[in-house]
N, C-alpha and C positions, 0 to 999 in steps of 0.2 A: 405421581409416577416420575419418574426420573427420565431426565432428558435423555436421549440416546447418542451415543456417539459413533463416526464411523471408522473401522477398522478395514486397513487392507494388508491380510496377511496371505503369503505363499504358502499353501498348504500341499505337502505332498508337488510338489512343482506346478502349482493351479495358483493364481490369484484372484484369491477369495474378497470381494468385498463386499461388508454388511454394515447395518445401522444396529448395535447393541445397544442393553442399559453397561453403564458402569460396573453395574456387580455381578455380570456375569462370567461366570467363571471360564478360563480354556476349556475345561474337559465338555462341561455344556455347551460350549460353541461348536465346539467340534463335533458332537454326538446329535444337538439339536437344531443348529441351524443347518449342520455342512452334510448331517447324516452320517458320519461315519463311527461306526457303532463299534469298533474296535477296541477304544481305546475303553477301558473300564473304569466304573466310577467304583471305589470301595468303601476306603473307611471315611474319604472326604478330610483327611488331617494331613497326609504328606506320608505316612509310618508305610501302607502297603506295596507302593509302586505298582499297583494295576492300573493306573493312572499316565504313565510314563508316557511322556513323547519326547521326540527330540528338538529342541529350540536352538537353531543355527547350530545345528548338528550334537549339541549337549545334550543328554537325558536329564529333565526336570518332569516334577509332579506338577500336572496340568489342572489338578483340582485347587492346588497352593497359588494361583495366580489369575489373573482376572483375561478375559481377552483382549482389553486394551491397552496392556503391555505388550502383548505380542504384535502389536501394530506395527508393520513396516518388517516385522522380521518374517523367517522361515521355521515352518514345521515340519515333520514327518510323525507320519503317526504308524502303526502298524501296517495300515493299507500301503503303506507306500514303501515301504521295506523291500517289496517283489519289485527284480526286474521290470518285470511288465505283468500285463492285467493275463490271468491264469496260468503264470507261474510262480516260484516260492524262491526265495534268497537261498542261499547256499547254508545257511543256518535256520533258517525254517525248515528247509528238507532235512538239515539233521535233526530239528525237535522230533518230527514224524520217526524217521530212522531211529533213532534212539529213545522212544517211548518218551520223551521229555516233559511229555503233558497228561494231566488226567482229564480235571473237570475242565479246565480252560480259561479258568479266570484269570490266572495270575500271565496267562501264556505273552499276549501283548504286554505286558511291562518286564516281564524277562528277557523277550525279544528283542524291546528295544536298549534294555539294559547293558546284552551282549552285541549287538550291533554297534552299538558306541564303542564297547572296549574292544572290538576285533576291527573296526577302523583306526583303531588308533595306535593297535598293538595286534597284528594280524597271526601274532602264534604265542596266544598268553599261556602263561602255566596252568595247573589246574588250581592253585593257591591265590591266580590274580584273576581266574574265572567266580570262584569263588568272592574274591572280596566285590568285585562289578555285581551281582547279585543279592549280593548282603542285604540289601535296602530294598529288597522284594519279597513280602513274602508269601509261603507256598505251604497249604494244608494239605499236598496231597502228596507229592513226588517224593520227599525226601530232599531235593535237591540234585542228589547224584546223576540222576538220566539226566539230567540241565546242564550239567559239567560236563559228563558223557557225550553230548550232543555238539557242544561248543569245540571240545577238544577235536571229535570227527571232524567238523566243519572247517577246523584251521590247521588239520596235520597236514603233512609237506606227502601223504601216500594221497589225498584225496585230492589235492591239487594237480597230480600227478595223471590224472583220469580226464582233464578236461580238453 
């Protein structure tokens, strides 16, 4: 068995610290040691993005990399998207509002997909919502209620409202 190492990563604004083996992956860290069942395991290669979290605020595929590189750094995973505990980000409530989800699987890495690009671009086109999603994909929606959703979320009428 493989020695363990210890990792202390910020998770969702928490610092988490545990003793892993080497080979275990982000997304099992996060789902099996830390519990947070959000973040989805799918195809285990990097291609689906149900995997997505953000690492110092970047979207990476959390199955493509081990826990002990995120040592010393910061995560968010979908749980930590909300304000606070029982409410929804302003783009979550637009997935809701604009049907953006079916089964739910792909929801947390689209979520996080478009949270990265509306921090860093707070009123994308629907052409550069699109390309921030490209790299997730989705058996059910079409895509469009997900652009739909995004676009509500960062127009200058719903900011408008608060």
């Amino acid at each position: 068995m493989p020695s363990k190492k210890t990792v202390q990563i910020r998770v969702n604004g928490v610092l988490q610290q545990r003793d892993v083996e080497p080979r275990t992956t982000l997304v099992d860290f996060l789902r099996d040691e830390l519990a947070l069942t959000g973040t989805h395991v799918g195809c285990e290669h990097g291609v689906c993005g149900a995997c997505s979290v953000l690492l110092n605020d970047e979207p990476v595929r959390s199955c493509c990399m081990f826990a002990v590189q995120a040592d010393g750094m910061n995560i968010t995973t979908v749980e930590g998207l909300a304000p606070e505990r029982g409410c929804l980000s302003k783009i979550q409530d637009s997935f809701c509002e604009k049907h953006a989800l079916q089964c739910g699987y792909c929801t947390p890495g689209m979520l996080i997909a478009c949270h990265a690009l509306v921090a860093h671009n707070p009123h994308p086109s629907e052409a550069q919502v699109r390309e921030a999603i490209s790299g997730n994909l989705c058996r059910c929606t079409g895509y469009q209620q997900i652009v739909d959703a995004v676009m509500h979320a960062t127009s200058p009428q719903e900011h408008s409202h608060e």
